[in-house]
C-alpha positions in Angstrom: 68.1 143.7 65.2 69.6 140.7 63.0 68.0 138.2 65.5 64.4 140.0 64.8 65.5 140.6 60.8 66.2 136.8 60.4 63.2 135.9 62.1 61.0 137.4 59.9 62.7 135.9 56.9 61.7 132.3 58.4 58.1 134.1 58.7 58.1 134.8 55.4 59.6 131.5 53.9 56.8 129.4 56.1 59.2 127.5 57.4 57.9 123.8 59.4 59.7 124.5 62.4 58.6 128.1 62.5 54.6 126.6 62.5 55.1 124.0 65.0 56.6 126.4 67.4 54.3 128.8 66.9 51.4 127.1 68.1 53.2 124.3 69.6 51.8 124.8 73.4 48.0 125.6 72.7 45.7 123.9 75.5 42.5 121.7 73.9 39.8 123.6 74.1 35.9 122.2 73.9 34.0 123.4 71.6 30.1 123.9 71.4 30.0 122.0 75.1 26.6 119.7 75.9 26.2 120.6 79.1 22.7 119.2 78.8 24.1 115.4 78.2 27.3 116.3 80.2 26.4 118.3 83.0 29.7 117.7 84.6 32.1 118.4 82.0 30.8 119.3 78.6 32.2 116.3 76.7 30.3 114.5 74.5 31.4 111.5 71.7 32.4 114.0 69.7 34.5 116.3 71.8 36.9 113.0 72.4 36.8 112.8 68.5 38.0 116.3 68.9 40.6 115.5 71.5 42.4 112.7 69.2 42.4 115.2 66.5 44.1 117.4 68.9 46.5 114.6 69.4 47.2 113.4 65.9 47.4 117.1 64.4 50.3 117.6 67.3 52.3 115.0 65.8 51.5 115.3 61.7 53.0 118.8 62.1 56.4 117.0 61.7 54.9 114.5 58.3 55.0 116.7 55.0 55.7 113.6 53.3 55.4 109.5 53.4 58.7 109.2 54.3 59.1 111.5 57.6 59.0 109.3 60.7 57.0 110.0 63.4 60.2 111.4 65.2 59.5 114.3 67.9 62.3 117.0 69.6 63.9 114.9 72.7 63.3 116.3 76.0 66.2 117.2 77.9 66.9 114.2 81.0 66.8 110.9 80.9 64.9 109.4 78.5 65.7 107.7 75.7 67.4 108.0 72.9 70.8 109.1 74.2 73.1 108.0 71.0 72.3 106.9 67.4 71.7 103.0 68.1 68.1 103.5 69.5 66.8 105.6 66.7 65.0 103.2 65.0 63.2 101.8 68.0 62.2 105.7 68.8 60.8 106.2 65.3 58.9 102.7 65.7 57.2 103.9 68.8 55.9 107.2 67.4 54.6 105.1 64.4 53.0 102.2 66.4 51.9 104.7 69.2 50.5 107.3 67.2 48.4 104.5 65.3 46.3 103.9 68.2 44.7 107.5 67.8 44.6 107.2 64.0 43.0 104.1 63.4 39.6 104.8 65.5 39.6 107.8 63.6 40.2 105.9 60.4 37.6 103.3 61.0 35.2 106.2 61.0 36.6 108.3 58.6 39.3 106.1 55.9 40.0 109.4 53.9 41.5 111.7 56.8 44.0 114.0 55.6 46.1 116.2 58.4 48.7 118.7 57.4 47.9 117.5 53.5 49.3 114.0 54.5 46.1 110.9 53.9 46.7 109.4 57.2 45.7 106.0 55.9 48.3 106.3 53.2 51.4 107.4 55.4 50.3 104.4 57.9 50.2 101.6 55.4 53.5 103.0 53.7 55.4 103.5 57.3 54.1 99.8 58.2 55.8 98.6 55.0 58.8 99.9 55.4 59.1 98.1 58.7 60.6 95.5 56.5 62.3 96.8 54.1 66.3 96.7 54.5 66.8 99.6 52.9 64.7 101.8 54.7 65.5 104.0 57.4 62.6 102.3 59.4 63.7 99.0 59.0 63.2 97.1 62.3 65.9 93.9 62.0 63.7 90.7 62.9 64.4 89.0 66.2 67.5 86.5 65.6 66.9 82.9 66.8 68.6 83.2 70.4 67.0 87.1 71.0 65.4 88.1 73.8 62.2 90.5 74.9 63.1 94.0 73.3 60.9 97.4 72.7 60.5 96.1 69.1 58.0 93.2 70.7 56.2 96.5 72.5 55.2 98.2 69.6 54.8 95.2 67.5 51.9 94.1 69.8 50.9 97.9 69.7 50.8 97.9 65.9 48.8 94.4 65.9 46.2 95.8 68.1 45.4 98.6 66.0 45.4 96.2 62.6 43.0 93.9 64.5 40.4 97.2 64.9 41.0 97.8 61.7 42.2 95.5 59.4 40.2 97.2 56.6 42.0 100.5 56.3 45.4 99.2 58.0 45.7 95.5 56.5 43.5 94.9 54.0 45.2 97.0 50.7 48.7 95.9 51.3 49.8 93.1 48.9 50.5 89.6 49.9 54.0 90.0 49.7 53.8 92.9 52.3 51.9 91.1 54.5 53.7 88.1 54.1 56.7 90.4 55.3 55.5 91.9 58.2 54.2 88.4 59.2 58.0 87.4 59.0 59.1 89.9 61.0 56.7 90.7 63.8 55.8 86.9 63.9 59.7 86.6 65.0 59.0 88.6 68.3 55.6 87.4 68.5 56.5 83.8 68.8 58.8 84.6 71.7 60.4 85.1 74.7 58.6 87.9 76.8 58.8 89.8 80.1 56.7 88.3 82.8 54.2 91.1 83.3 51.6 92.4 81.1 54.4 92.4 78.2 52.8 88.8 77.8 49.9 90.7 76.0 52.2 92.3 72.8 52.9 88.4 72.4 49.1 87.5 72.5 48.1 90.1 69.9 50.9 89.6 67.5 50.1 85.8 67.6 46.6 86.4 67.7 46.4 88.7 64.6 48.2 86.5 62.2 46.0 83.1 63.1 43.1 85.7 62.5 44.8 86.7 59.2 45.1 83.0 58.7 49.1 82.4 59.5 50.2 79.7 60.8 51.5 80.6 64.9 52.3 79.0 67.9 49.3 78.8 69.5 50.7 76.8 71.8 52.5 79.6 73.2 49.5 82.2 72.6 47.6 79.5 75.4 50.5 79.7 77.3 50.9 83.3 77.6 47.1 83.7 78.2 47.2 81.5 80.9 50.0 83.0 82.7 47.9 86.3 82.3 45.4 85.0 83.7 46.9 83.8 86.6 48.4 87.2 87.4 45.0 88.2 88.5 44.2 89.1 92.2 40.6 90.2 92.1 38.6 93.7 92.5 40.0 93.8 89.0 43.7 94.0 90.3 46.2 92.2 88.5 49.7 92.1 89.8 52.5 93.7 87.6 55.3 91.7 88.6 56.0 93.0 91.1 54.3 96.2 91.3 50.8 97.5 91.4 50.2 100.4 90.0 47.5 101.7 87.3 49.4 99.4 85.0 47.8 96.5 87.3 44.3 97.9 86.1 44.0 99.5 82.6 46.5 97.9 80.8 45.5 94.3 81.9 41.9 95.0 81.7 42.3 97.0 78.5 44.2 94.1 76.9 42.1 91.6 78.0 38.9 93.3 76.8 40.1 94.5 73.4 41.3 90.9 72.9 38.1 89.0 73.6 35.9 91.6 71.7 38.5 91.4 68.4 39.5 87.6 68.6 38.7 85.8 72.0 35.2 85.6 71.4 35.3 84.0 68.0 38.4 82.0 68.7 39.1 80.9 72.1 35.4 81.8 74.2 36.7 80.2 77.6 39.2 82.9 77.9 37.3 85.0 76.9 34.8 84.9 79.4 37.6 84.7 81.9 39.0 88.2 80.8 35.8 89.6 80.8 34.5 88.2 84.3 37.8 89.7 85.5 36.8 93.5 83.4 33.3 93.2 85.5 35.2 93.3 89.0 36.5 97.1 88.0 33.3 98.4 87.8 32.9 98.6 91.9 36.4 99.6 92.5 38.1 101.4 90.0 35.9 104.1 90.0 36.7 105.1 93.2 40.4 106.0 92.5 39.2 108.8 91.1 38.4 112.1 92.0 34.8 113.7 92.3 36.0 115.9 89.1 37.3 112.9 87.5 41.0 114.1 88.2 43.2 110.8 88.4 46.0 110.3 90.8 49.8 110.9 90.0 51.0 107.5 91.1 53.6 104.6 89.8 55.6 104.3 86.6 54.4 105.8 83.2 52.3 108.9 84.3 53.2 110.2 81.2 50.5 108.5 80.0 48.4 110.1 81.5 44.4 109.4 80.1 45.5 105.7 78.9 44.3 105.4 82.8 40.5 105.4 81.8 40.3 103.2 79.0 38.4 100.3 80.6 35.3 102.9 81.6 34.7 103.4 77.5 35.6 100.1 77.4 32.6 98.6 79.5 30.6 100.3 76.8 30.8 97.1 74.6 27.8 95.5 76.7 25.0 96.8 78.1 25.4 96.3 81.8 22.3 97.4 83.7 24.6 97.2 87.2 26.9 99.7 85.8 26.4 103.7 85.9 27.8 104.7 82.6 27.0 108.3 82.9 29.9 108.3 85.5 32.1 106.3 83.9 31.9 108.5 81.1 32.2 111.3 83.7 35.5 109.9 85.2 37.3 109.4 81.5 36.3 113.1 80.1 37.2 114.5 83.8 40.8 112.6 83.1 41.0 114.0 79.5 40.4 117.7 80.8 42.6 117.0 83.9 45.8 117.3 81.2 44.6 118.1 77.5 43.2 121.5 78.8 45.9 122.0 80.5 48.7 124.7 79.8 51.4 123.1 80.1 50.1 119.7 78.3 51.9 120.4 75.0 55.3 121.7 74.2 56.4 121.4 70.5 53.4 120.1 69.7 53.7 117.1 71.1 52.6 115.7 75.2 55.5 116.6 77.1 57.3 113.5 79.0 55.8 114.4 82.8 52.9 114.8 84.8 51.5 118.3 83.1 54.6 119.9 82.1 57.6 118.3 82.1 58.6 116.4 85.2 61.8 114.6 85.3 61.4 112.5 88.4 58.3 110.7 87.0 60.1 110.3 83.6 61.7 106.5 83.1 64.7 105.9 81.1 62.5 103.4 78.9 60.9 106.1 77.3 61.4 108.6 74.5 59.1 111.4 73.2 57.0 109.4 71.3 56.5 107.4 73.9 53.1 109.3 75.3 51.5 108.6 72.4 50.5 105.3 74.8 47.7 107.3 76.2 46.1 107.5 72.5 44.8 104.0 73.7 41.4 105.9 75.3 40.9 106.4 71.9 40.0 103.0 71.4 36.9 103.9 73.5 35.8 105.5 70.0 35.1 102.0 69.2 32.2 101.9 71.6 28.6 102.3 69.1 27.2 105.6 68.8 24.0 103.6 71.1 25.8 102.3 73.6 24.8 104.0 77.2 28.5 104.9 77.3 27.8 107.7 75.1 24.0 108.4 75.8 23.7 107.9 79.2 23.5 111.6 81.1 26.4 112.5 82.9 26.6 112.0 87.1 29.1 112.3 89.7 28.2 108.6 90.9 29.1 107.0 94.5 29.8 111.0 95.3 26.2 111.7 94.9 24.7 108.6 96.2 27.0 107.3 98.7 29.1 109.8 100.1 28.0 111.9 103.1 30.1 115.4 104.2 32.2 114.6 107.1 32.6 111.1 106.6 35.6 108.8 105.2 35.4 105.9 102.9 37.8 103.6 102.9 37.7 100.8 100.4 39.9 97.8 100.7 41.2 95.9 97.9 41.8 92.5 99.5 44.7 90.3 97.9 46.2 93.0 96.2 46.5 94.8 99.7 46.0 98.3 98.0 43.4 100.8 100.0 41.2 103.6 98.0 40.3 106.4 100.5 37.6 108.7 99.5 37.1 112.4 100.8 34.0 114.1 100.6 34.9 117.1 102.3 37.5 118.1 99.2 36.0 115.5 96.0 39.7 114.4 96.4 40.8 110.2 95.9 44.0 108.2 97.7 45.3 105.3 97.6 48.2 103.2 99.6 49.4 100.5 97.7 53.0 98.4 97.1 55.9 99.3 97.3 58.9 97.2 98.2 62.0 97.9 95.9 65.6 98.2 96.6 67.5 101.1 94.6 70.7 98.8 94.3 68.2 95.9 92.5 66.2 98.4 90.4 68.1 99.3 87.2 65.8 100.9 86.1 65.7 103.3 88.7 61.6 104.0 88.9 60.1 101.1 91.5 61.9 102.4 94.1 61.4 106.2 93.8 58.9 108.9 94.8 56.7 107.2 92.5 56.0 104.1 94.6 57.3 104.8 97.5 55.5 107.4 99.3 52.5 107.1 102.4 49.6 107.1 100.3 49.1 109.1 97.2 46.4 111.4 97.2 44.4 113.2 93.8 44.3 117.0 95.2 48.1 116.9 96.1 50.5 115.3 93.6 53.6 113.9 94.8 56.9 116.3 95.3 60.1 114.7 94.6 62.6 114.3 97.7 65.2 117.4 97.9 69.0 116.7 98.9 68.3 119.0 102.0 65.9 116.6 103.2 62.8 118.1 101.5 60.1 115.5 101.9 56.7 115.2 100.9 54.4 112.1 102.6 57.2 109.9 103.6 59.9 109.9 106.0 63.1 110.5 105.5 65.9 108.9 107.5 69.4 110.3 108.0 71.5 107.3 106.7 75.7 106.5 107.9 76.3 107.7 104.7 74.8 111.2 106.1 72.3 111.3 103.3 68.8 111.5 103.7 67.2 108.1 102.6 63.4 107.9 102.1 61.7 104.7 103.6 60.3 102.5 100.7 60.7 98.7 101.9 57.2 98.8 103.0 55.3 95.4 104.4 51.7 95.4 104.5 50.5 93.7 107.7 46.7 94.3 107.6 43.6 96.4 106.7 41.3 96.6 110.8 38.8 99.2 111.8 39.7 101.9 109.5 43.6 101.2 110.0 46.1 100.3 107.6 49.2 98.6 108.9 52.6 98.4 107.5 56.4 97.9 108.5 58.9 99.4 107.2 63.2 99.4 107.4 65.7 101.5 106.1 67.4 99.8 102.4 71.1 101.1 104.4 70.7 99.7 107.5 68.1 97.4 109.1 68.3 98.4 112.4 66.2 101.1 111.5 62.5 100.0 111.6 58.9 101.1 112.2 55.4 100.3 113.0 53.1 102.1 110.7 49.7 102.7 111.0 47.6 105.0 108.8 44.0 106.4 109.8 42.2 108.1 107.2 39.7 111.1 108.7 37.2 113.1 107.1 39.9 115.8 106.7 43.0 113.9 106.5 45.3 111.4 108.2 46.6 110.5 111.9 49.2 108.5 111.6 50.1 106.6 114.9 53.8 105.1 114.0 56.5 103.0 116.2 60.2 103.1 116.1 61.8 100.3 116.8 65.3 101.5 115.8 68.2 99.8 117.5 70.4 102.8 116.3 70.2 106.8 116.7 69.3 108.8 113.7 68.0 112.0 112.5 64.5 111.7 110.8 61.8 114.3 109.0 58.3 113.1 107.6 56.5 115.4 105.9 53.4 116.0 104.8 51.6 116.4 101.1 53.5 119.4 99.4 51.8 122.4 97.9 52.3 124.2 94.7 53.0 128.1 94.6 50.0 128.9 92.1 49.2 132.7 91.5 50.3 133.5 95.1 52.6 133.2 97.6 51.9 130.3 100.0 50.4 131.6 103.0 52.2 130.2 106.7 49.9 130.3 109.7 51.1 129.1 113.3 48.7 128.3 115.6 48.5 126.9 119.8 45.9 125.0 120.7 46.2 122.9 124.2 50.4 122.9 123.9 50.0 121.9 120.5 51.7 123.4 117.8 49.7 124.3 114.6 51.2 124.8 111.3 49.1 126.0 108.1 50.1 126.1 104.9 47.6 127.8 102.0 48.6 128.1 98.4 44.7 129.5 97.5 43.3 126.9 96.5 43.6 124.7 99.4 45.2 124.7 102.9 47.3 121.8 104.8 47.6 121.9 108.5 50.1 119.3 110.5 49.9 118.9 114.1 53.0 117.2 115.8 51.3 115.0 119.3 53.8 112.7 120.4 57.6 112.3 119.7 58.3 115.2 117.2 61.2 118.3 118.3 60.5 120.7 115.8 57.6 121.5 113.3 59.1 123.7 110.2 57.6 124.9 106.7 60.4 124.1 103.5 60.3 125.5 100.4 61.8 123.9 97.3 62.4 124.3 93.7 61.8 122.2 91.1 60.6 118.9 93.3 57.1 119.5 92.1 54.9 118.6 89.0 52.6 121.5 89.2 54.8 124.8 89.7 58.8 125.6 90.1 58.0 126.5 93.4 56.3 124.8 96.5 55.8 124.4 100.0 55.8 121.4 102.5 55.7 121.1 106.1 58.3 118.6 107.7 58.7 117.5 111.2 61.7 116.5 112.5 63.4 114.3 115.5 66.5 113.2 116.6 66.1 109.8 117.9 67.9 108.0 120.7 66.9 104.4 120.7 65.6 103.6 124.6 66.3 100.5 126.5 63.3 98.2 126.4 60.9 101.0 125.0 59.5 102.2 121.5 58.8 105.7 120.7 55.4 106.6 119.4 55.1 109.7 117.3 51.5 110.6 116.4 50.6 113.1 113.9 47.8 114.9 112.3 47.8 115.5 108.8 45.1 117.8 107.9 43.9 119.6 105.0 40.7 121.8 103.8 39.5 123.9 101.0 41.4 127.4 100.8 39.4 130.2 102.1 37.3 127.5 104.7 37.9 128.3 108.1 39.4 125.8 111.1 37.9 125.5 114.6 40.1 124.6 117.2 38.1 121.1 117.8 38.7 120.5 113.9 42.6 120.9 114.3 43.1 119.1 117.6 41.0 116.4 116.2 42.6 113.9 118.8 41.5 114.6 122.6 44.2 111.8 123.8 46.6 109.0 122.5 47.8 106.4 125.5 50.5 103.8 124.4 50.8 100.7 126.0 54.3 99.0 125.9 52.9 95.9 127.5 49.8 95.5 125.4 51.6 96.7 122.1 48.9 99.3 121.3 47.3 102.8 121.4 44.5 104.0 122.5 43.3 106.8 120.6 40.1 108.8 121.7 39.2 111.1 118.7 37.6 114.7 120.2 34.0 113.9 117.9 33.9 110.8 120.5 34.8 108.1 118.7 37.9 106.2 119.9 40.8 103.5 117.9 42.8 100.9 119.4 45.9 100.6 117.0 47.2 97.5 117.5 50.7 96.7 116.1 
């Protein structure tokens, strides 16, 4: 009774808190919808307008004056920041972060008020006290010896908003305020940085202040452009040092864009037209990471970030390419906004929670704090893109899905030099991709490169990754039974090559090299067969599992079936079903369940296989498997799951002979 008594005294004070909390997890929802423009999803120019209100409304319910930072409610785990000391660099993130939502909005709109705050007002004054000692925002300028910090992060971040708009952002501040902030950002700017797209929060700080007519280094800002530059690898792949990821895509491209279309251009035009030759190679790759209902892939570091993903599709918007369909493009990036602002779960306190939808501590990084998702307010950017552009007019499609993609088929499209491979399924609208992964968890300090997040099979749109259990729980990897009789997922992967329709890969255990396969995936029309050889010198326990399902509004469904001696195992959470069929090497075929290893429910389902191998003299052991997977309430003929009619291994020749039951036949050579 005193619980509910005191409650309604906060009601009746209006307390902040009480507010936020109170509608602190409502989804986005879109309003008047043209479905006539946007058959697909609804979303016009103006329903993203809506969406960054959405965003920036979140976050201003914790401003009721200039001086509140833009500091959010930590989430429990790992992130960031765990004592006093990293304070100020959280408060700077919110501020530069949130910026990238305001100032489109501003450009449009310079007299914005949220929450009785005038946006433009509490930006400008938060900027200035950037530099001012006594201020609880003050960010302490790089000493002479210092290296790459977060400070040089969102100082790039905060020069890229002032170069879009310099008017609202830049303009009224007095000389000695921009004289300031010139001192102090110009002292990360002209800098050490971190060899990866890092280089680019350099560029832009550098590239600002010569805009604003500063003096800079611009022999560095040629430096550190050419060094970009030459972390391309074509198809619009850059390489993140050492990863690929979507980093390798939209933050590169995004960079490189914005800065030729702001500065480039007018300034240096021979880069420019580098960047932007490299932004045209996206258009007939990209694309096809993503799902037929524009859903993106949970896959690499920063998912948390979520629709930052799709910025270069607005982003191609800036010229009028005939070769590009826009009404997909535009497709894809509101798909991608739906995919998590509608979403339930997208919003906690008012603010994006650190995860995939929810929160999700296995694809959290310790480099990140709450303020931290405000990266993905970089789509916003796209707001920049005229009213005229075909971006925006151009009638909404579903693209290569339409026009290339036949039922019962499976596309495959190989990256080249970057070695990564999009797989596209027809038969579900669902994307995949394979991609790097080579990172050891003593090297990787910062504990993300070598985790679930890079180091699964292949990553696929309809079925986000499940986080490795201590039981042995695995989803799309293997998992090996190490002397230290814990189960270690595989993750030193080596690509070996991309040949009729298989991709080829070795792989050894981090603990102990002795244990080492073969790999070789085959993408079908309704899943994988994967045709893998162990070369192990040593005995071991093993389990490889398939995608993981979600528990949604229903229990997962288990169905066992024989077909031909084979064993049949069906999993079907109602919305879709995955079937694994064990054809050489495997013992035993189980379903496991497991609690809080997924980013879609508490509870989910995976089926594992399992082995225990005994290494033979002068012989490899094969295991083939089928990994299959359909629509929930589509039904399976026999042919369908026994998809292969007969697998012969060669040790002599070193390969397998596969002969499929449509006809068609593989030779996997390792």
């Amino acid at each position: 009774m005193k619980k509910n008594q005191f409650l309604v005294f906060l009601f009746l004070l209006g307390l902040p808190i009480c507010a936020q909390q109170s509608k602190g997890n409502s989804a986005f929802e879109i309003k008047n919808p043209d479905f006539k423009l946007s058959p697909e999803t609804g979303m016009t120019k103006q329903h993203w307008k809506d969406a960054a209100m959405y965003l920036l409304e979140g976050a201003f319910g914790y401003i009721h004056s200039l001086d509140d930072p833009m500091k959010f409610p930590k989430q429990e785990g790992k992130s960031y920041p765990l004592d006093e000391s990293k304070v100020p660099t959280e408060k700077l993130e919110g501020l530069c972060r949130t910026l990238f939502v305001a100032a489109p909005l501003l450009k449009e709109n310079p007299s914005l008020v949220i929450n009785n705050i005038k946006v433009a007002d509490y930006y400008r004054y938060q900027i200035t006290q950037l530099t001012n000692p006594k201020s609880a925002s003050y960010i302490v300028p790089r000493s002479k010896n210092g290296g790459p910090s977060q400070n040089l992060v969102e100082f790039g971040a905060l020069s890229i908003s002032l170069l879009v708009n310099p008017e609202v952002l830049w303009d009224p501040l007095t000389k000695e305020q921009k004289d300031a902030l010139a001192k102090s950002m110009l002292s990360y700017g002209d800098g050490p940085t971190v060899d990866s797209n890092w280089k680019f929060f350099n560029i832009f700080v550098l590239s600002f202040f010569k805009d604003k007519g500063y003096a800079v280094n611009e022999k560095l800002l040629v430096e550190y452009l050419d060094k970009s530059l030459k972390d391309y690898r074509g198809n619009g792949w850059y390489n993140d040092s050492p990863a690929y990821d979507y980093y390798s895509m939209w933050a590169f491209q995004m960079y490189g864009m914005m800065w030729s279309e702001y500065f480039g251009k007018a300034n240096y035009p021979e880069y420019a037209a580098k960047f932007k030759k490299n932004f045209a190679d996206l258009n007939n790759n990209y694309p096809y990471l993503f799902s037929q209902n524009g859903d993106m892939i949970v896959w690499g570091r920063s998912m948390s970030y979520r629709v930052g993903a799709v910025v270069p599709f607005p982003l191609m918007g800036f010229d009028k390419d005939p070769s590009i369909n826009y009404g997909w493009m535009r497709r894809i990036a509101s798909g991608v906004i739906k995919q998590f602002f509608t979403h339930p779960d997208f919003m906690e306190d008012n603010v994006p929670t650190l995860g995939v939808y929810g929160p999700f501590e296995p694809a959290v990084q310790v480099y990140s704090c709450r303020g931290s998702v405000y990266w993905m307010g970089k789509i916003f950017f796209g707001l920049l893109v005229p009213d005229d552009s075909p971006f925006w007019t151009a009638k909404e499609n579903n693209g290569a899905w339409e026009t290339e993609f036949k039922k019962n088929k499976v596309y495959n499209k190989y990256q080249g030099v970057s070695e990564i491979l999009i797989t596209d399924y027809p038969n579900i609208g669902a994307s995949e991709v394979r991609a790097w992964c080579h990172e050891k968890v003593k090297d990787d300090w910062q504990k993300f490169r070598s985790t679930e997040n890079y180091n699964r099979l292949s990553y696929n749109s309809a079925f986000p990754w499940q986080a490795d259990g201590e039981k042995g729980e695995v989803a799309m990897n293997y998992v090996i039974k190490n002397k230290s009789d814990k189960w270690e997922a595989f993750r030193l992967y080596t690509f070996k090559k991309f040949e009729d329709g298989i991709y080829y890969r070795d792989v050894v255990l981090e603990t102990d090299a002795n244990v080492k396969f073969n790999l070789a995936d085959i993408p079908l029309a309704n899943g994988i067969l994967r045709v893998d050889k162990n070369n192990s010198a040593t005995a071991f326990a093993m389990r490889l599992g398939h995608y993981a399902l979600p528990k949604l509004d229903r229990e997962i469904k288990t169905t066992v079936r024989k077909i031909k001696n084979h064993e049949v195992t069906i999993i079907d959470n109602g919305k879709y079903q995955l079937a694994m069929i064990p054809l050489l090497g495997w013992d035993k075929s189980e379903v496991v369940q497991a609690k809080g290893l997924h980013p879609e429910a508490n509870e989910s389902s995976v089926i594992n296989l399992s082995n225990n191998y005994v290494p033979q003299k002068e012989q490899s052991t094969v295991y083939a498997t089928l990994m299959l997977w359909k629509k929930s309430g589509e039904k399976w003929s026999d042919k369908e799951l026994l998809a292969v009619k007969q697998i012969d291994f060669s040790s002599k020749e070193n390969t397998v002979n596969v002969s499929f039951a449509n006809g068609e036949k593989k030779l996997v050579k390792f």
